[in-house]
N, C-alpha and C positions, 0 to 999 in steps of 0.2 A: 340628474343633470349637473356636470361639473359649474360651479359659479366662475363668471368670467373673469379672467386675469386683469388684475390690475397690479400696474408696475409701481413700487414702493424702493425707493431710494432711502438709504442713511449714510449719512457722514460727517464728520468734525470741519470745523472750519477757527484756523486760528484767530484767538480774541486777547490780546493783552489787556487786561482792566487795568486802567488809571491809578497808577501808583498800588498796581495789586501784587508787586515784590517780585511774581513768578510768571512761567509763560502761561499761557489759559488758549480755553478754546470753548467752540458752544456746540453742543451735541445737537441735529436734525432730526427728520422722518421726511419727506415729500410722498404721499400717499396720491397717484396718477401722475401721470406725465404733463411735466410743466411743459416740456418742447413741441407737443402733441397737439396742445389745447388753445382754443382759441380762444377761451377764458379765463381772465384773471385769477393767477390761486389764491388761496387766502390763508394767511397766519394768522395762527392763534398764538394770541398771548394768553400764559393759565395766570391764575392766581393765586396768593399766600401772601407775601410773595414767599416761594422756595414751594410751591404743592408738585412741580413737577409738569410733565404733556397728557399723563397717564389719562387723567379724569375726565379730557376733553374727547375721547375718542368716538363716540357719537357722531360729531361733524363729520368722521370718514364718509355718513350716507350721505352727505351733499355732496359729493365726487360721484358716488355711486347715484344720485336722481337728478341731478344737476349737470354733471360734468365738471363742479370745479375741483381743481386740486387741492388738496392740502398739505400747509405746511407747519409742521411741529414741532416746535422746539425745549428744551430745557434752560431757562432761563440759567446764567450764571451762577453759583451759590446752589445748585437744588442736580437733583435726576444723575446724569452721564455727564454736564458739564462739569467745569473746574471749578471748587468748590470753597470758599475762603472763610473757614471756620476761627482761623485768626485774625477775621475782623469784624468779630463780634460788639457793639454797639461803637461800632466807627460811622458814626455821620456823614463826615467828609465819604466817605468810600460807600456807603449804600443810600444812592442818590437816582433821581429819575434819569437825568444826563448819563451814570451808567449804562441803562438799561437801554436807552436810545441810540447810547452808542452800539453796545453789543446789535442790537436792532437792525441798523443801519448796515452793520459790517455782513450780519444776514444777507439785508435783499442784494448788498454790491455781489454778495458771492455768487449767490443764486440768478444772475443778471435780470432782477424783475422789476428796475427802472424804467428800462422802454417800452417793455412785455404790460408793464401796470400790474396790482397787486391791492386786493381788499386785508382788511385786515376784521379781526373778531377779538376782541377783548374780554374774560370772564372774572367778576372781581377786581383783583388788584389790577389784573392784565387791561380792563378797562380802564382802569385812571393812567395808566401806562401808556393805549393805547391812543387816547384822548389829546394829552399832552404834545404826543406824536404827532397827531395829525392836525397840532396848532400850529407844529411847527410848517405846516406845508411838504412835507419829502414830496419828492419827485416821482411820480408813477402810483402813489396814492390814490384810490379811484373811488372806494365807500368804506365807512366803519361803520361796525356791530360796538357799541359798547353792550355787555351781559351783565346786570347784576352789579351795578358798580356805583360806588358812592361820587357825587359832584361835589361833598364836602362832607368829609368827614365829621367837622363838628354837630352838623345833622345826620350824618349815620350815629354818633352816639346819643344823641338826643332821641332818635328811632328805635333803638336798642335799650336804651334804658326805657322806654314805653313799651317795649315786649317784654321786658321781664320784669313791670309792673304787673303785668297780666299772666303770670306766671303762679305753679301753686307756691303759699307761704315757706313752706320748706325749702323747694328749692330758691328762689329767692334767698334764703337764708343763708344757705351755703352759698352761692355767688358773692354774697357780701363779704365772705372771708377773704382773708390776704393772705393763705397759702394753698397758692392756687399747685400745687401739688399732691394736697390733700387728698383722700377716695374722696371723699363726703364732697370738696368741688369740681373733683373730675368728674364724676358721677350727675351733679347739678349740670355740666357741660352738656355733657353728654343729652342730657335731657333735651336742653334749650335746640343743640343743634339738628335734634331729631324732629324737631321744630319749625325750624328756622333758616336750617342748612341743607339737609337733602332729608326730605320725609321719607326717603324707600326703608323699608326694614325687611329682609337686612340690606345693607348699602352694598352698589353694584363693587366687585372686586377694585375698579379701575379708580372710582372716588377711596376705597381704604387705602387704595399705593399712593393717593393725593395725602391723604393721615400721615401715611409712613415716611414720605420722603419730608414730613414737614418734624415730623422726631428723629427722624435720624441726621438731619440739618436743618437746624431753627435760627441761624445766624442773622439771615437775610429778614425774618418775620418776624425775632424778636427786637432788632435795630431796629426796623420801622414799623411793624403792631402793635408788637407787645407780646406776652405771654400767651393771651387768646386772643379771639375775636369778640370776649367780652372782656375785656381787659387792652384800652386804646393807648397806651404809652410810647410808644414812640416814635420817631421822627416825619411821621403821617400826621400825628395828631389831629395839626390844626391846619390840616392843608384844606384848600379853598380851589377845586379844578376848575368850578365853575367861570371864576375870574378870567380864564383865556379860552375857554370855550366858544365864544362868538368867533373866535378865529379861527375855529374849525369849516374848511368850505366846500368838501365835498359831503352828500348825503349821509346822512347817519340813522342808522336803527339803536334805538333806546329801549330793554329789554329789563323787568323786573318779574318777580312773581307774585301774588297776593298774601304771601304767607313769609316774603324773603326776608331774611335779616337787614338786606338796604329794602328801607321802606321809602314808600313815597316821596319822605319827607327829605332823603337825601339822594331821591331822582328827581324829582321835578327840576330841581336847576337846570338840569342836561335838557331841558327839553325846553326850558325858557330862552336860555343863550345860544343854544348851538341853531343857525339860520335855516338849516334845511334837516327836518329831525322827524322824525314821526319814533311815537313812544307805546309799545305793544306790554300789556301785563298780561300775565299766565297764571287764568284765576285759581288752577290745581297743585299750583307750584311755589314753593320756598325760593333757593339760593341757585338751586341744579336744577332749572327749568329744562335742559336738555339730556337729561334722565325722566324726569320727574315727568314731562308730556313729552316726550320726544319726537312724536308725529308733527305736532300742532310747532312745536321749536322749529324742526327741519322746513317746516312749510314755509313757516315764517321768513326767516332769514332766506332761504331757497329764492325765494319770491323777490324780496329784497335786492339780494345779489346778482339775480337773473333777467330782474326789470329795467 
């Protein structure tokens, strides 16, 4: 039996970033018909920042058991969009206000102001997504934050607690400072087998998340750093939690029991933001929507659909 057709749109839509020198644009997917449905689609924001849409493609079965659409993007800097490798550690230039712009210029294109629009954030795309919906946009109706730190200085404070618990050796190797090394690529590797997605081996769509993150690390080494145990830059000592309470439509709070953001930098999200309910996924790391993908879908499904 043929599986039922479902209509998948792509296309560009132009984005000038803020003093980005050149024209730009931000690469799409709409997976089902936004004109069709008489439910809200929902964008995902991915994370890195620069991983790409690849790694989120999971969420397509909430259009397929749900009916909502999805929408997919490449954030600027990463994937199909325009990519600004000459503005590597410019702070001015890789800013949350960016990303909100680029954002924005999204749902204006897509007219999902009046239609209304959820949003899913994974990682960075959470703190992204967060900040977004402090701001109020217009047709904003629930966020998924996934996996996402409310303050960074407790995501490394979390982090450096897992890899206290870690074997000596590799510990050993993390402590070095050339993080090029085999010997610390190797300790990476470890931790994130760990910590980041427990599948061995990892589904195709999280390595094109790897790939697009070495083959453009401009966006992730301005504001993470080298890795994601290595917290240097312009993230650092960000604090989302501080405007969170200005989030006012429903939110779903999503970690896993094994994730590199640990408790200890999601509990905020669930202190400040007014109407929150906070779900962990006791089989799961960083990629809870690989890692149990039933129990994820149902989750947010439920969510979205209540």
């Amino acid at each position: 039996m043929a599986a039922p057709y479902v209509h998948v749109l792509e296309g560009e839509v132009s984005f000038n970033a803020p003093n980005g020198g050149k024209s730009g644009s931000t690469w799409y997917k709409v997976y089902g018909s936004l004109e069709d449905s008489s439910i809200p689609a929902l964008i995902a924001l991915h994370g890195g920042p620069g991983a790409g849409h690849e790694y989120l493609s999971p969420l397509t079965k909430l259009y397929e058991k749900y009916g909502i659409p999805i929408v997919f993007y490449d954030q600027i800097g990463c994937g199909r969009s325009t990519h600004y490798r000459e503005k590597l550690r410019d702070n001015s230039f890789w800013t949350f206000d960016l990303f909100i712009q680029e954002l924005d210029n999204l749902v204006d294109h897509l007219k999902l102001r009046k239609r209304g629009f959820f949003l899913i954030g994974q990682s960075w795309g959470g703190m992204l997504g967060a900040v977004y919906a402090a701001r109020h946009p217009q047709g904003l109706k629930k966020l998924i934050i996934a996996s996402s730190p409310a303050s960074v200085p407790l995501y490394i404070v979390g982090n450096n607690r897992l890899r206290s618990e870690l074997p000596p050796d590799i510990r050993e190797a993390l402590e070095g400072s050339d993080h090029e090394s085999l010997e610390y690529k190797k300790a990476s590797t470890f931790f994130y087998k760990q910590h980041v997605c427990r599948l061995d081996p990892r589904p195709e769509d999280v390595q094109t998340a790897f790939k697009n993150l070495e083959e453009d690390s401009t966006a992730y080494i301005t504001m993470q750093g080298p890795s994601e145990l290595v917290i240097v830059g312009n993230l650092n000592d960000w604090e989302g939690w501080k405007v969170a309470h200005q989030i006012s439509v429903d939110t779903l709070v999503l970690n896993g029991r094994y994730d590199e953001m640990t408790d200890e930098c999601v509990e905020p999200w669930f202190k400040a933001i007014p109407r929150v309910k906070w779900v962990t996924f006791e089989n799961s790391s960083h990629m809870a929507h690989w890692e149990q993908p039933e129990r994820f879908l149902q989750v947010c499904g439920s969510f979205l659909s209540g």
